[in-house]
N, C-alpha and C positions, 0 to 999 in steps of 0.2 A: 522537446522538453515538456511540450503543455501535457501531449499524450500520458508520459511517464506520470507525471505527476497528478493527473487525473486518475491513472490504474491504480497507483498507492494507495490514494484517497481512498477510493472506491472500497479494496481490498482490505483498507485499515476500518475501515466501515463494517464491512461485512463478518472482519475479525472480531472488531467489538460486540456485535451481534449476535454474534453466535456463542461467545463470552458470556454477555452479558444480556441477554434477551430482552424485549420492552415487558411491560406487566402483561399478565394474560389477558386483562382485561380489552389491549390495545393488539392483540394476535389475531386474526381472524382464520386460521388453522391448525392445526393439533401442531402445539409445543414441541420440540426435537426433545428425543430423551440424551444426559448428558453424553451416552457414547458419540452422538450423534452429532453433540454442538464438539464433544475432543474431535472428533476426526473432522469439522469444518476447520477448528482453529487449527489445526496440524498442518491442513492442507494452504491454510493463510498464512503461516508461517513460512511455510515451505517458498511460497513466491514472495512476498516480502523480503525474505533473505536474498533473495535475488538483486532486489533496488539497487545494490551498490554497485553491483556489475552494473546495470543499467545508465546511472549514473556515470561513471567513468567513461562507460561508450560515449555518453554526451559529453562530456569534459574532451576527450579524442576528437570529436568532430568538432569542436568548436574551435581549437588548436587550431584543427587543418584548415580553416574556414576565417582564424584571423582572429578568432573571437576570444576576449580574455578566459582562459579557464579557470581561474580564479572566480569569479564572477557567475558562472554557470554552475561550479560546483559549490558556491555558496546560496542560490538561488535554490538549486534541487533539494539540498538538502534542508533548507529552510520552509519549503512549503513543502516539503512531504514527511521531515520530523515535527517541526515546531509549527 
């Protein structure tokens, strides 16, 4: 679960990044021009949309394992939406 939830992070990081870049003055490399920042945020998208599969997997093994899935699948989606 920590995993998952760290990749999100990570990935919604790097989405907003590339979104929304810090000021130049705070870049220490030549700026992405914006085809550059679309095709990172596409590719962020692209795995993000994944999270729910990911999720569920965790919800299934917590099942098999005893573990309220209630509780797993309110956990994941809480520290990787909200």
């Amino acid at each position: 679960m920590t995993t998952c939830q760290t990749a999100a992070n990570e990935f919604l990081r790097q989405f907003w990044l590339s979104t929304y870049p810090p000021p130049a003055e705070l870049q220490t490399v030549l700026p992405a021009t914006p085809a550059q920042r679309a095709a990172k945020a596409a590719k962020m998208i692209g795995y993000i949309s994944k999270t729910e599969e990911k999720v569920r997997a965790l919800v299934e093994m917590a099942q098999q394992h005893g573990i309220d899935p209630v509780r797993v699948q309110t956990v994941c989606c809480e520290d990787t939406i909200g």
